[in-house]
C-alpha positions in Angstrom: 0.0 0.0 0.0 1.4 3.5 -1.0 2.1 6.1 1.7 -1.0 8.4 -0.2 -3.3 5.3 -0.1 -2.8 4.7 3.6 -3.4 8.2 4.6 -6.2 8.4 2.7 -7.7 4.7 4.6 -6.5 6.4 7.8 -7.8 10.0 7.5 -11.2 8.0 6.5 -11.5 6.2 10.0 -10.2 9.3 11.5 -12.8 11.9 9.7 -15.7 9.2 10.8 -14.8 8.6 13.9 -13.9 11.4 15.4 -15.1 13.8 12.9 -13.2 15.8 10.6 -12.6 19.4 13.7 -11.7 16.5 15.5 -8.6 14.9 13.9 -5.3 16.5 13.8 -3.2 16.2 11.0 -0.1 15.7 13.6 -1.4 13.0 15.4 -2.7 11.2 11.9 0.6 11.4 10.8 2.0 9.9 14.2 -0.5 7.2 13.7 1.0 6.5 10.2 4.0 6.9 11.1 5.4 9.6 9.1 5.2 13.5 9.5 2.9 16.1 8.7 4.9 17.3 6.0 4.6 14.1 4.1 0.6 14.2 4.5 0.8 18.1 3.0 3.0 16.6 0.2 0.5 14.9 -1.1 -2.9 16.6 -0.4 -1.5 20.1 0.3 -4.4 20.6 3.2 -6.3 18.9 5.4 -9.3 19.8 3.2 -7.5 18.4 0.3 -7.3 15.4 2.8 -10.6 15.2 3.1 -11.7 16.0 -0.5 -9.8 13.0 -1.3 -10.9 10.4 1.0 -14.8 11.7 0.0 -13.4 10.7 -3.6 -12.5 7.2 -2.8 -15.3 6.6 -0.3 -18.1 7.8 -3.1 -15.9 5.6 -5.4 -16.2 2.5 -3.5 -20.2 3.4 -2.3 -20.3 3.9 -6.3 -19.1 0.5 -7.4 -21.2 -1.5 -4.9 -24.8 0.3 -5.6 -24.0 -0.5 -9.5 -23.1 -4.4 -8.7 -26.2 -4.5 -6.8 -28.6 -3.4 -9.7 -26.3 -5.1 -12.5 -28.4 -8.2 -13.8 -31.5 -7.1 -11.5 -34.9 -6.6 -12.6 -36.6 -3.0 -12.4 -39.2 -2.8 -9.8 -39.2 -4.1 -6.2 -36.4 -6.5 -6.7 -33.8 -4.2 -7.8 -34.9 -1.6 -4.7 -34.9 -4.6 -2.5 -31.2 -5.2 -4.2 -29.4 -1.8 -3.4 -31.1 -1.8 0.0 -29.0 -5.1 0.8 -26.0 -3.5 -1.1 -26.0 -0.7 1.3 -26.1 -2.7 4.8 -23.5 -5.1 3.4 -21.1 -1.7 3.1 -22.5 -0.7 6.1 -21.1 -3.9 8.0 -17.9 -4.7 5.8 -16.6 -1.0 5.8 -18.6 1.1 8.6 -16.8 4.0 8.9 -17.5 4.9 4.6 -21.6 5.8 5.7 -19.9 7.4 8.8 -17.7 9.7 6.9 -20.2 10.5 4.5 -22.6 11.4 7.1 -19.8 13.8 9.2 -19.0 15.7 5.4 -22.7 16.2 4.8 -22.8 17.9 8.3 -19.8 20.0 7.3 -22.5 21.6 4.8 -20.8 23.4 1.6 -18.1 24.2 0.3 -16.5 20.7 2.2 -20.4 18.8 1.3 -20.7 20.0 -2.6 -18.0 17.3 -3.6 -20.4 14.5 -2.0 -23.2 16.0 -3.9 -21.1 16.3 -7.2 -19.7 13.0 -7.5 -22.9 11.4 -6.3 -25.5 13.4 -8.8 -25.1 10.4 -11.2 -25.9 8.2 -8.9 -29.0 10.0 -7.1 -30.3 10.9 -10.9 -30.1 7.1 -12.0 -32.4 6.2 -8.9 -35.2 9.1 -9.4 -35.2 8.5 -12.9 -36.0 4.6 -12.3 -38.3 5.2 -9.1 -40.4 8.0 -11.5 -40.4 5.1 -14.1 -41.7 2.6 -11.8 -44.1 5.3 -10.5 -45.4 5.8 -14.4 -46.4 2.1 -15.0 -47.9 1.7 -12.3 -45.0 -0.7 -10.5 -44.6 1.6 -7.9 -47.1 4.1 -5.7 -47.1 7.9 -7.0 -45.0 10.1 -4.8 -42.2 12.5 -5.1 -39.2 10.1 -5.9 -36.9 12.5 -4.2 -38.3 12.7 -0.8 -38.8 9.0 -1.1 -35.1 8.8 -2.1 -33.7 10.6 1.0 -35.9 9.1 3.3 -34.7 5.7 2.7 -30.5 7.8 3.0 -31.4 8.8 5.9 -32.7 5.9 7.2 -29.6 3.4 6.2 -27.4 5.9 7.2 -29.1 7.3 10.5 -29.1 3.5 11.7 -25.5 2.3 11.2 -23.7 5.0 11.8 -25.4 6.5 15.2 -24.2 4.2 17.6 -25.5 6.7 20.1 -29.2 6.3 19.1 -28.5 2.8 19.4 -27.0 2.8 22.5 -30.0 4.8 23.9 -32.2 1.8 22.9 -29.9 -1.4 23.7 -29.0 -1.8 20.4 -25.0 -2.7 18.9 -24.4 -3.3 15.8 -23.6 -6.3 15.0 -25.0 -8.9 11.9 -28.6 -9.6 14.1 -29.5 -6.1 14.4 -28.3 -4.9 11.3 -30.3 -7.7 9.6 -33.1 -6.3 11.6 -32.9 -2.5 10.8 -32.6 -3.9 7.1 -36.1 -5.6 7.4 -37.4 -2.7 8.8 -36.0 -0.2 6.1 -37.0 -2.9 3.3 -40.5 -2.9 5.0 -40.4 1.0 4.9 -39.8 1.2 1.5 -42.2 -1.7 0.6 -45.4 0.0 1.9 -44.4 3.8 0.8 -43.9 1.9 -3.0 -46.9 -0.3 -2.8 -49.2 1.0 -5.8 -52.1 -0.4 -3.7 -51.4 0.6 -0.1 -51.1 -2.6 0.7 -47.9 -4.9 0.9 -46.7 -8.1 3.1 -44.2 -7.5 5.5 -40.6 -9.1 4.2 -39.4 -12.1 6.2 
C-alpha cells in the first residue's frame, strides 16, 4: 500500500470517527507513522485530505450500488437489491456511511463534492423510481423525498451508535439484519401501488 493510499484509509476512519474538527493532522501522521509534511505533500491541506478520501469513499459506495442493480430486474427487486448492497457496506466498511454522514454535516463548500460525485448516482435512482411510478409498478410520490428518506434511514441506523446505545442496540450482523427488514419494510409500503404490501421475512 502507497504512503497516499494509507493516509487516505487512515484520515477516513479518522474523519468518521472522530469527525473531521476533531482529527489532527499531527497526530494522523504519528499514527502512520510519518510526519505532517509528508501528509501536506501529497494533499496540500487537510481539506485536500478530506476532498480526497470523500473521492475514494463515493468511489467504493459507487461501485457497490452499481453491482447491486447489475443483472437485477426494475421494480421491487432491484430496490430490494441496493437496500442489501447498502447494509453489506455498512457492515464490511462502517466508517464509509460514517464519513459520509460527518461531510454532509460540514455543509458546503466541504459537502458540494459528496453531492457532485454522487448526482449520477441520485439521478439514475429518481429517474428509475419515477419510471416505476409511471407504469404503475410503484405508488405515485415524489421520488426524491422517497429517495432521501430511505438515506437517511440506512445511514441514520448504522452509523449512530448513540441512538443505538439509547435503545440497547450494537451493531452487529442480528441487528443490522433487523434495521434492514425494517428499512425494506419501509420502503415496501411507501412503494406499494395499492397501499397494501406483506411485511418481508
Amino acid at each position: 500500500m502507497t504512503t497516499k493510499s494509507r493516509a487516505i484509509e487512515a484520515a477516513s476512519n479518522a474523519f468518521a470517527s472522530r469527525g473531521f474538527a476533531g482529527t489532527s493532522l499531527d497526530e494522523l501522521a504519528r499514527e502512520l507513522g510519518f510526519t505532517k509534511q509528508t501528509i501536506l505533500y501529497h494533499f496540500g491541506s487537510k481539506d485536500g485530505l478530506l476532498e480526497a478520501v470523500v473521492v475514494d469513499a463515493v468511489d467504493q459506495l459507487i461501485e457497490q450500488l452499481t453491482q447491486a442493480v447489475t443483472d437485477v430486474d426494475v421494480g421491487w427487486p432491484r430496490v430490494e437489491s441496493v437496500v442489501r448492497a447498502a447494509f453489506a457496506l455498512a457492515i464490511s466498511e462502517p466508517h464509509l456511511l460514517g464519513l459520509l454522514r460527518e461531510v454532509s454535516r460540514l455543509g458546503s463548500p466541504r459537502s458540494d463534492v459528496v453531492l457532485e460525485l454522487l448526482a449520477p448516482l441520485v439521478s439514475a435512482a429518481v429517474n428509475t423510481l419515477t419510471e416505476g411510478m409511471a407504469e404503475g409498478v410503484f405508488r405515485r410520490s415524489d421520488a426524491r423525498i422517497l429517495l432521501v428518506s430511505a438515506y437517511a434511514a440506512v445511514t441514520g441506523v448504522v452509523t449512530d451508535a448513540g441512538a443505538l446505545s439509547a435503545v440497547g442496540l450494537e451493531l452487529d450482523l442480528r441487528v443490522a439484519a433487523q434495521l434492514r427488514r425494517v428499512v425494506l419494510d419501509f420502503l415496501r409500503a411507501a412503494l406499494s401501488p395499492t397501499g397494501a404490501y406483506a411485511l418481508s421475512q
